[in-house]
C-alpha positions as CSV (number, residue, x, y, z in Angstrom):
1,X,5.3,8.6,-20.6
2,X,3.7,11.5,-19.4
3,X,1.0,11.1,-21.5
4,X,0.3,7.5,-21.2
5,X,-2.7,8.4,-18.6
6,X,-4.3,11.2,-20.6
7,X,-8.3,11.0,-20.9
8,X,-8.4,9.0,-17.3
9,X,-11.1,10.8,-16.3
10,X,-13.1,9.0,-19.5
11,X,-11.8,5.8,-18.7
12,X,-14.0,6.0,-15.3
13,X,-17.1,5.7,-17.5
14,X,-16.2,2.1,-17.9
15,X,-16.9,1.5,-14.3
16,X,-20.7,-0.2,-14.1
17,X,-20.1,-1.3,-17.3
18,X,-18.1,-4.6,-16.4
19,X,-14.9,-3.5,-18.5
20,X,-11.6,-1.9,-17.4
21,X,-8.5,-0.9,-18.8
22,X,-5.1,-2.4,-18.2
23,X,-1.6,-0.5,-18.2
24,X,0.7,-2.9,-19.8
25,X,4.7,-2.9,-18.1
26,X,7.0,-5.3,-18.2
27,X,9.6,-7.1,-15.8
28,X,12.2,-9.1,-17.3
29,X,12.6,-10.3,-20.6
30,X,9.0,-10.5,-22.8
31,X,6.9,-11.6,-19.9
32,X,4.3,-8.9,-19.6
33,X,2.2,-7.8,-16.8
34,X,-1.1,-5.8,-16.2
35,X,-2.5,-3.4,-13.7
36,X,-6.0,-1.7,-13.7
37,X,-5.7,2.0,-14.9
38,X,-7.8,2.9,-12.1
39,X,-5.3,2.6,-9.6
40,X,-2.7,4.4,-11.2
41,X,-2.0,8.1,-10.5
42,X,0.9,8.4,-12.9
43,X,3.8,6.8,-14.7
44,X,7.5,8.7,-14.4
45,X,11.0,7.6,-15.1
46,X,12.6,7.0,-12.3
47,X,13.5,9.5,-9.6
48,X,16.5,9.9,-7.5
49,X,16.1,7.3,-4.8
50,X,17.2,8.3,-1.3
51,X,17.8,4.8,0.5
52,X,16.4,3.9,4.4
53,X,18.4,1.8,6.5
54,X,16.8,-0.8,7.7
55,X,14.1,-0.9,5.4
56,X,12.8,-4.2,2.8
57,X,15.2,-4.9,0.6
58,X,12.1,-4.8,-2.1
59,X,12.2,-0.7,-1.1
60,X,14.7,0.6,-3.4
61,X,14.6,3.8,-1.8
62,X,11.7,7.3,-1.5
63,X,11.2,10.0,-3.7
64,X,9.9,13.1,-3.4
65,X,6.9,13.2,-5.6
66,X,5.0,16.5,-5.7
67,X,5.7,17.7,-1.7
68,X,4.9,14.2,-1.2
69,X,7.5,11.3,-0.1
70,X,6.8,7.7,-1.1
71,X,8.3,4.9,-1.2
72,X,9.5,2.8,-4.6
73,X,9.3,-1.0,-4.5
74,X,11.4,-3.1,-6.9
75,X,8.1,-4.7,-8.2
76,X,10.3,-7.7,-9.7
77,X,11.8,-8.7,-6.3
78,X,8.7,-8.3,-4.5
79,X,7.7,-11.2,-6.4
80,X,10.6,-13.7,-6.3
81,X,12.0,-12.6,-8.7
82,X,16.0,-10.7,-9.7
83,X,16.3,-7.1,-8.7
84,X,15.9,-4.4,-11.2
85,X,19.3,-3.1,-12.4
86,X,19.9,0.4,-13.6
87,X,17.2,1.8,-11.9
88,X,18.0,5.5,-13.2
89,X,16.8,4.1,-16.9
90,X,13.6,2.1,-15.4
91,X,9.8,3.3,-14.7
92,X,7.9,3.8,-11.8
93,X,4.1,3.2,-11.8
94,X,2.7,5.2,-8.7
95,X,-0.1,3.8,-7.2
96,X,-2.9,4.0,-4.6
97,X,-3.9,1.2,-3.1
98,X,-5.2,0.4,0.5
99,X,-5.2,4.3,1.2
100,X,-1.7,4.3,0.4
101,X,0.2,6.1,-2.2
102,X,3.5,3.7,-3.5
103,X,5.8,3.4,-6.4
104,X,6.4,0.4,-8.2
105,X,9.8,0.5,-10.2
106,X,9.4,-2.0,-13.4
107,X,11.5,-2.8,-16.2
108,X,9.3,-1.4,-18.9
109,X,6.1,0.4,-19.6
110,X,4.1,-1.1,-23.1
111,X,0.9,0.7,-23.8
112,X,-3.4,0.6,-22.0
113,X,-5.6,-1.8,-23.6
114,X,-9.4,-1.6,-23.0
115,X,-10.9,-5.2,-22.0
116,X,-14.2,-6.6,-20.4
117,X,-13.7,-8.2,-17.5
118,X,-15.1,-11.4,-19.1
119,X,-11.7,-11.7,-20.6
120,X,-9.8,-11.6,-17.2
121,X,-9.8,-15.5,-15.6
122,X,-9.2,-16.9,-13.0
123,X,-5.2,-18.3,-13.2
124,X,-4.8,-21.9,-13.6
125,X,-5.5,-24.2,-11.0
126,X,-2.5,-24.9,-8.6
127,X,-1.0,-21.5,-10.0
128,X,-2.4,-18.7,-7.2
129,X,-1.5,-20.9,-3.8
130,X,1.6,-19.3,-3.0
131,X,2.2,-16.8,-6.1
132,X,1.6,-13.6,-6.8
133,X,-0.7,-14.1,-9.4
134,X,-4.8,-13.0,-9.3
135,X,-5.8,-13.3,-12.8
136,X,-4.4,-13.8,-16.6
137,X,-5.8,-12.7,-20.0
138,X,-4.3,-13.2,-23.4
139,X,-4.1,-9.7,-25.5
140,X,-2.1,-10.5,-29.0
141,X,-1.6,-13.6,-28.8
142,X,0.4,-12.9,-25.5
143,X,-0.2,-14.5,-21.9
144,X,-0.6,-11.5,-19.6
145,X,-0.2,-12.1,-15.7
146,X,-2.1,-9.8,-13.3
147,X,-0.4,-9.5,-10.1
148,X,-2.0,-10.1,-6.5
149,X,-1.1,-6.2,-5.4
150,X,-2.5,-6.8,-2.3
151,X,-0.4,-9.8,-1.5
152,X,2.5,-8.0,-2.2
153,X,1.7,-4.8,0.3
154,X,0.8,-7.3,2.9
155,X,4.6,-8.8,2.4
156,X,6.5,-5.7,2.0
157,X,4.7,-3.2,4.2
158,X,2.5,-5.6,6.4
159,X,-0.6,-4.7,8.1
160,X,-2.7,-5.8,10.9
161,X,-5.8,-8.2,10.8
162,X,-6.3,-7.8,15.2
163,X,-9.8,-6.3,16.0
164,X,-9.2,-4.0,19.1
165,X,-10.7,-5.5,21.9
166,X,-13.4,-2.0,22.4
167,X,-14.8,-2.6,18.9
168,X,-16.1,-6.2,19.6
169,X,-19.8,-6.5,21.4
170,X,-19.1,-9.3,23.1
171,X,-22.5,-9.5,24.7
172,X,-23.5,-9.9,20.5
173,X,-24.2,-13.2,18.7
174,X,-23.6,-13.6,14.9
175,X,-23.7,-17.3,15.3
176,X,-26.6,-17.8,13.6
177,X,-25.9,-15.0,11.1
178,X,-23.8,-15.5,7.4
179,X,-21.6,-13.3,5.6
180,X,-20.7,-13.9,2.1
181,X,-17.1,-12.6,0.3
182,X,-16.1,-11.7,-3.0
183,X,-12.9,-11.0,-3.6
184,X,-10.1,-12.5,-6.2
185,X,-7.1,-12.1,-4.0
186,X,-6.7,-14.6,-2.1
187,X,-5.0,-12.4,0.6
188,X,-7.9,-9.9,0.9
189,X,-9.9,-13.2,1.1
190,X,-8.5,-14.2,4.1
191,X,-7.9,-10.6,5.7
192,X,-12.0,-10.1,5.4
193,X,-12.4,-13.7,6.5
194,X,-10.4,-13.2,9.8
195,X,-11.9,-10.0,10.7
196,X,-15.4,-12.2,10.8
197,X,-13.9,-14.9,12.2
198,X,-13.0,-12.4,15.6
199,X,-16.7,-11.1,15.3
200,X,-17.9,-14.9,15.7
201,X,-20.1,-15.0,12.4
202,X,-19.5,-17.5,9.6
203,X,-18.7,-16.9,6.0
204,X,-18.6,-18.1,2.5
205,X,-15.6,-17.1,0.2
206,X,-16.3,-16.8,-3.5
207,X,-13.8,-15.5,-5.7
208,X,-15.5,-13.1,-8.1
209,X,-18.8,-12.4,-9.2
210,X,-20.0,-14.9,-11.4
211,X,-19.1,-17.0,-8.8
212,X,-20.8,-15.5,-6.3
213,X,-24.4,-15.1,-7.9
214,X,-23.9,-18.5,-8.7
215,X,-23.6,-19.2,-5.0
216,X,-26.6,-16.8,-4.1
217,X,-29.0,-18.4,-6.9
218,X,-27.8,-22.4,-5.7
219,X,-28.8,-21.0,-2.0
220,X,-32.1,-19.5,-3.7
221,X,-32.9,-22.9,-5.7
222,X,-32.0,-25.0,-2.5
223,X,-34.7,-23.3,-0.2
224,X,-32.7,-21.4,1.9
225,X,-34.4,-18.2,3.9
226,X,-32.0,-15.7,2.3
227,X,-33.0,-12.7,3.6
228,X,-33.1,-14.1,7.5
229,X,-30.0,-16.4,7.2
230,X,-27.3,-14.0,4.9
231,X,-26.9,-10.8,6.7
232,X,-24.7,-9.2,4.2
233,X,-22.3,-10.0,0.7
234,X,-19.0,-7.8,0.9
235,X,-17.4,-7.6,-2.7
236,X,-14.0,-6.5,-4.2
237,X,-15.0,-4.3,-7.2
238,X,-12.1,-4.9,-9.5
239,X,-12.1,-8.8,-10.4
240,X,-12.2,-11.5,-13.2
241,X,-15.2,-12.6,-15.4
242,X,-17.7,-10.2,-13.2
243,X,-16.8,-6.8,-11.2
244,X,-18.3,-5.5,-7.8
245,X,-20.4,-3.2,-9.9
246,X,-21.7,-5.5,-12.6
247,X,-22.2,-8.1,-9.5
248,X,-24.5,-5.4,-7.4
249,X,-26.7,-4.5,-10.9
250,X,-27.4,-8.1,-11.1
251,X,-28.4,-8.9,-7.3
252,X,-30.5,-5.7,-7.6
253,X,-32.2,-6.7,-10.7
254,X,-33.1,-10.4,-9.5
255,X,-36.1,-10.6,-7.5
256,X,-34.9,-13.3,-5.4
257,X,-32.2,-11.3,-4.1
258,X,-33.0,-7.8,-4.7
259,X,-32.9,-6.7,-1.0
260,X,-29.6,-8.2,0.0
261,X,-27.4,-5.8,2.0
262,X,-24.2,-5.0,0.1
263,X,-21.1,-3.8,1.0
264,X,-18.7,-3.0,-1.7
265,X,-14.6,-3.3,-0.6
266,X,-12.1,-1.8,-2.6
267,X,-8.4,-1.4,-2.4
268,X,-9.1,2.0,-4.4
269,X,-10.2,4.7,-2.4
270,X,-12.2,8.1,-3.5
271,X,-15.3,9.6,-4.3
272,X,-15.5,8.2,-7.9
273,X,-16.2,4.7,-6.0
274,X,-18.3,5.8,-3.8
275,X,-20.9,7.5,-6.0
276,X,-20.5,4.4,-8.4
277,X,-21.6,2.3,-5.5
278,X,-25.0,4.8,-5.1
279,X,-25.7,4.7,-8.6
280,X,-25.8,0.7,-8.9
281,X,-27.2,0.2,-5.5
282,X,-25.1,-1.0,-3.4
283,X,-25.5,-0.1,0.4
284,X,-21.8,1.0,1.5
285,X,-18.1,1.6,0.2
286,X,-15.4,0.6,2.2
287,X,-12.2,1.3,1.4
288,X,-9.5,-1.3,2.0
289,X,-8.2,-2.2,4.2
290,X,-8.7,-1.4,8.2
291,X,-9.4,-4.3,10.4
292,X,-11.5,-2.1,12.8
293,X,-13.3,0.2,10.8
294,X,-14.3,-2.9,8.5
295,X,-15.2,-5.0,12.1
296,X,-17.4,-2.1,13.0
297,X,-19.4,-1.3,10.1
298,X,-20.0,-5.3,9.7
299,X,-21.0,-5.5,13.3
300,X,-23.6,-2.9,12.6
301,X,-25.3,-4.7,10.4
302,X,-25.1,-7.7,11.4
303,X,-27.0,-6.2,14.8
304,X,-29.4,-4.1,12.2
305,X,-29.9,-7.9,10.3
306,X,-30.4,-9.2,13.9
307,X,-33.6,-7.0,14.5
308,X,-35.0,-7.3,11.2
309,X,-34.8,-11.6,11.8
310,X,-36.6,-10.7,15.3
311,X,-39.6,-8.8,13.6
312,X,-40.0,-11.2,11.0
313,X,-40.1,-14.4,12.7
């Protein structure tokens, strides 16, 4: 498998371009799965496990992995479902997400197809609530299932959504300030969400792009001061029918909304992302996910918003 990632450095050029690639792996039986290509660092057989006591029974074990130690998740019980046997003859996709560099073990690694993110949807109403599941695609003829990876970190490894107390102005008020979201986990969703929620502004969830310049145009067409009222859109770069990137272009490129403030959130960290978000205009990168650093770069501009409404009114 040792080739499986070779050219990655191309596959960035499909960043801005609203298309990805997806590394095909398996589970169980024929049921396949994707990931995005951009948050995988490699793809091994699996390593000698060392086991932790006391840890998630989802954590098989660590590995030493280039003078670094991570840890390998049975990706198959993090999601409900039987534990992997034989681990010796599986594969471990290693990953960075959230600043963090994990394993996932799976039963079985296919092959990386090139999509547009047009062809990622949404999954079937009543399907997301309480799954695992972000988005599905069909490639051959084959239902595909993209998993929520954020949902499972947050179950396995946890993480904190409390706003230390010496971040949060409390002599500031974002009452009368709006934040929009864009994000297609449903977890993230609700991690950005409560972060607002303790700086006392309000918010609108949308769950990718298309849906959110919808949302942005419907304000537009119903009258609403935009620039005074929405203090800033935060968007998830990777997601169904429209990225973060794609998303950005098009706000930039309407004149109704051309001078929204954007930040642009992802779960993959690095420069790539952050010179990606210059080139297409967005106004920030944040890397996912810290509940304070996120609190105070919104609080900033929701004071900057604050004293551009003053000099305007």
């Amino acid at each position: 498998m040792a080739g499986i990632l070779d050219g990655v450095d191309q596959r960035t050029q499909l960043a801005g371009r609203n298309r990805l690639e997806l590394l095909l792996f398996r589970l169980h039986g024929r049921q396949k799965f994707g990931i995005n290509v951009f948050k995988v660092k490699e793809v091994i057989q699996c390593p000698s496990l060392t086991q932790m006591p006391g840890a998630n029974p989802v954590v098989r074990g660590i590995a030493n992995m280039r003078g670094k130690t991570i840890s390998v998740m049975d990706l198959s019980m993090a999601i409900g479902g039987p534990k992997l046997d034989n681990a010796a003859g599986r594969f471990v996709i290693i990953t960075e997400y959230n600043r963090q560099t994990q394993g996932f073990m799976v039963g079985g690694v296919d092959h990386i197809v090139n999509m547009n993110w047009e062809d990622i949807l949404p999954p079937p109403k009543g399907a997301a609530g309480g799954s695992f599941l972000t988005a599905v695609t069909q490639i051959e003829n084959e239902l595909v299932e993209i998993l929520d990876v954020e949902k499972v970190m947050k179950d396995v490894m946890g993480c904190s959504e409390i706003v230390d107390e010496g971040i949060i102005d409390s002599g500031f008020d974002a009452s009368k300030q709006h934040v929009l979201v864009v994000d297609d986990s449903v977890v993230a969703r609700g991690q950005v969400k409560r972060v607002l929620e303790q700086l006392g502004v309000e918010c609108t969830l949308c769950n990718d792009g298309q849906e959110a310049l919808k949302q942005l145009r419907d304000w537009v067409n119903e009258g609403r001061d935009l620039y005074n009222w929405l203090a800033l859109v935060i968007s998830d770069i990777e997601m169904p029918q429209m990225d973060g990137y794609s998303l950005t272009t098009a706000i930039r490129q309407d004149p109704n909304l051309e001078k929204l403030h954007i930040f642009l959130h992802s779960s993959l960290s690095g420069g790539f992302n952050e010179s990606m978000v210059e080139k297409v205009g967005a106004n920030r990168f944040l890397p996912k996910y810290e509940a304070n650093e996120l609190a105070g770069f919104v609080q900033g501009r929701l004071k900057e918003h604050a004293e551009q409404r003053t000099t305007t009114v």
